[in-house]
C-alpha positions as CSV (number, residue, x, y, z in Angstrom):
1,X,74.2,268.8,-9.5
2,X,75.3,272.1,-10.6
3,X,77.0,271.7,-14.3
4,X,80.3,274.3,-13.1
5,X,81.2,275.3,-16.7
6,X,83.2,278.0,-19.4
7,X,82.4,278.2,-22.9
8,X,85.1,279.9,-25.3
9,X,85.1,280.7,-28.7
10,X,88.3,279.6,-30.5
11,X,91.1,281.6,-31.8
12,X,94.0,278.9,-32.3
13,X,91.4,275.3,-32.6
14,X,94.2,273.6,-33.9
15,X,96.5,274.3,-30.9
16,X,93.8,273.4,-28.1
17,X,93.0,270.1,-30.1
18,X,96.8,269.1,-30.0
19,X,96.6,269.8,-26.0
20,X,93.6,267.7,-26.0
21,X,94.8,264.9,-27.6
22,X,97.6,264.7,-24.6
23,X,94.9,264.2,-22.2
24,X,92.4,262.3,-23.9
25,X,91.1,260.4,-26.9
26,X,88.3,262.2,-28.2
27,X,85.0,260.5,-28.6
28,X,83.3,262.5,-32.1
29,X,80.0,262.5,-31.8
30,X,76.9,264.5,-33.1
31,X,74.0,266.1,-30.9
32,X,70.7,266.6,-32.3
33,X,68.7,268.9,-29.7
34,X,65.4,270.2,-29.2
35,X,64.3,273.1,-27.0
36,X,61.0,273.3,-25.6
37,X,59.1,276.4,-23.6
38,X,55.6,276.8,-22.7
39,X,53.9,279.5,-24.9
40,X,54.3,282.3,-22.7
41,X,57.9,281.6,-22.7
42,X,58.4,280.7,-18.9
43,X,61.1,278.6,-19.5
44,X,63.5,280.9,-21.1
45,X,62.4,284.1,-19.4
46,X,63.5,282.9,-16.3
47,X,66.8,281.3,-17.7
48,X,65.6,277.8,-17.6
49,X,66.3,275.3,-20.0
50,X,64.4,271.8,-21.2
51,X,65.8,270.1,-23.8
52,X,65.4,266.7,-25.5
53,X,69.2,265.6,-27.0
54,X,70.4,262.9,-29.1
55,X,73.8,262.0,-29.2
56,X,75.0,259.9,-32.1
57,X,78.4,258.2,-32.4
58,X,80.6,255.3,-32.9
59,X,79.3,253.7,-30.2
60,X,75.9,254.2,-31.0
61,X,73.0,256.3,-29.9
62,X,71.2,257.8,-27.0
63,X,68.7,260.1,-25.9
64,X,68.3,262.3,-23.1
65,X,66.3,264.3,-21.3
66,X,67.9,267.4,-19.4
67,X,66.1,270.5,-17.0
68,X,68.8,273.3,-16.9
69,X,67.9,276.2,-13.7
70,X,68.7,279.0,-14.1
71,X,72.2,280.1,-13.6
72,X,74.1,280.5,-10.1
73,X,77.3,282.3,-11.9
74,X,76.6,285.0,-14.6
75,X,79.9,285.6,-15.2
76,X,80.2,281.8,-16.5
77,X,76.9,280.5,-17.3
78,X,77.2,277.6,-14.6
79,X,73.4,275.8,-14.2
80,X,72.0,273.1,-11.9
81,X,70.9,270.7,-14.4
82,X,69.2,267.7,-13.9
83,X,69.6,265.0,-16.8
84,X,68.6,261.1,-17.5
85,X,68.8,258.8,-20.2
86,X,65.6,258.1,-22.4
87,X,64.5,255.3,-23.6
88,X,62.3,256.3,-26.8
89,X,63.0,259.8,-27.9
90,X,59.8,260.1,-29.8
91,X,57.7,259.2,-26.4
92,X,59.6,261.6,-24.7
93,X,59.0,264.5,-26.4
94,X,55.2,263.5,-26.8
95,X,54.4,263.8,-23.2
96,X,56.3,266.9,-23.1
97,X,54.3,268.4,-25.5
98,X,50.9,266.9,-24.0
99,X,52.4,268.8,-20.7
100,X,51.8,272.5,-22.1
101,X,55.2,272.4,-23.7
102,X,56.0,273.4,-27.3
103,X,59.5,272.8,-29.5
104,X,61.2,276.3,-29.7
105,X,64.4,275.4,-31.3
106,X,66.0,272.5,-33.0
107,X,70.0,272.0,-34.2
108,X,72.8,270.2,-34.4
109,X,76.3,270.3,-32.9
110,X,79.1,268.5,-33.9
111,X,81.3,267.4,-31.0
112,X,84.6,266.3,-30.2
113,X,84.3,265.3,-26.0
114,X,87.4,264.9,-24.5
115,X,86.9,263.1,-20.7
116,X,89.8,263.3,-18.6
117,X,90.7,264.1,-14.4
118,X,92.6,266.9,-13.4
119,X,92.8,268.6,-9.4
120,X,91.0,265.2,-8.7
121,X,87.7,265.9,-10.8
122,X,86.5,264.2,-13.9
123,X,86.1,267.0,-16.1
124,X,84.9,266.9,-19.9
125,X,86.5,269.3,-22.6
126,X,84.0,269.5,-25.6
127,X,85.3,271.1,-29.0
128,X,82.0,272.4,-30.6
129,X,80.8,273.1,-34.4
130,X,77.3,274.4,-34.4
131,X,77.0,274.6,-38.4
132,X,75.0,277.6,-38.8
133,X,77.0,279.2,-36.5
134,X,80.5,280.7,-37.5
135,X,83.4,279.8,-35.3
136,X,84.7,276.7,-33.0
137,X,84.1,276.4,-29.3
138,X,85.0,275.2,-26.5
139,X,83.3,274.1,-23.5
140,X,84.7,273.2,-20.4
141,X,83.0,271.4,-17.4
142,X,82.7,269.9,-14.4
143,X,79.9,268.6,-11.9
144,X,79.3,270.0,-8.8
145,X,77.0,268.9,-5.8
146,X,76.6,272.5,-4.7
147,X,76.8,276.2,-4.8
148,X,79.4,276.2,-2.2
149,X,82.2,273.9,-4.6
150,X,81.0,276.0,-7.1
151,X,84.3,278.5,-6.7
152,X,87.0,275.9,-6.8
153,X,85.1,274.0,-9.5
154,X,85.7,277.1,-11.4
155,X,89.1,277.9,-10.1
156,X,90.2,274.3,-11.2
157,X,88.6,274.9,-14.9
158,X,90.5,277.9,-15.3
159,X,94.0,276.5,-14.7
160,X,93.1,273.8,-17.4
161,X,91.9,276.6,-19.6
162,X,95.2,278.3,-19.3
163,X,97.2,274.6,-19.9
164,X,95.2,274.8,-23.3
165,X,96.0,278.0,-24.1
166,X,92.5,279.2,-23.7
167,X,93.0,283.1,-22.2
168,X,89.9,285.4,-20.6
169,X,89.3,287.4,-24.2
170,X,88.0,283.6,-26.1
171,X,85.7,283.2,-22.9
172,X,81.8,283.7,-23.5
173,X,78.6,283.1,-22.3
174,X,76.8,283.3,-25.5
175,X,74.3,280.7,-25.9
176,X,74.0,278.5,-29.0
177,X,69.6,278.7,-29.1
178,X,70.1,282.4,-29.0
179,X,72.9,282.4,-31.7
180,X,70.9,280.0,-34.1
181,X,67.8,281.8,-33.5
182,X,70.3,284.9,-34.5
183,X,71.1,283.3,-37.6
184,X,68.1,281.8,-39.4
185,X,66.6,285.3,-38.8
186,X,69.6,287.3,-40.8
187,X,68.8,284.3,-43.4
């Protein structure tokens, strides 16, 4: 599955939250996520992600284990990723560490997923506070089976980001390891 996404920083949160709420309740949750790379740095040289998240919310908890490619659209970000649940996080991350692998990266987001269908495809709007990070975002996404419904994927993201009020200049492909990374080292 290819994850067909946009990412935007905010300008007017309180706006797009109100626009939200017309579609969907929004289940608040909080991801705790690790990174891992082999110690050449394979992984994120070649835009390829491995991450071990936990998401914790009202409903309770869950870990997962997700392989981001590297990206099909560089003007978006859009990855295949490949993701299952996990049964014990702790064992997890164990055998990916006794595979070559090392933790690069580790922080939290605090999320506000909105799941609703719109041009006939489930589609999940995520309101996003990365605390050491300044500024609220936005991510946008869909699933994909392949490159080739990759276009209208994105075609159909774009008319919901223009419903929300979400115009090109808020759109970005920055990513939140390199931005935390960015962070701790002006600390």
């Amino acid at each position: 599955m290819i994850e067909a996404e946009y990412k935007a920083r905010l300008s007017d949160v309180g706006s797009v939250r109100r626009r939200l709420a017309r579609l969907a309740t929004p289940d608040v949750v909080r991801y705790h996520d690790v990174y891992f790379d082999q110690p050449d740095e394979s992984l994120s040289k070649s835009d390829r992600e491995l991450r071990v998240r936990t998401i914790v919310g009202a409903r309770g908890s869950k870990h997962l284990l997700t392989f981001k490619d590297a990206t099909v659209d560089p003007e978006t970000g859009s990855k295949p990723e490949h993701e299952t649940v996990i049964e014990n996080r702790d064992a997890a991350e164990s055998i990916i560490v006794r595979l070559g692998y090392h933790p690069t990266i580790a922080f939290t987001k605090d999320c506000e997923n909105y799941t609703f269908t719109m041009a006939g495809r489930t589609m999940v709007a995520t309101v996003v506070t990365v605390p050491e990070i300044a500024g609220v975002f936005l991510e946008l996404e869909t699933q994909v089976s392949g490159q080739d419904e990759l276009p209208q994927a994105l075609a159909d993201l774009r008319v919901v980001l223009a419903n929300l009020g979400v115009g090109e200049d808020q759109l970005t492909t920055e990513l939140y390891t390199s931005a935390v990374a960015d962070s701790r080292r002006q600390r």
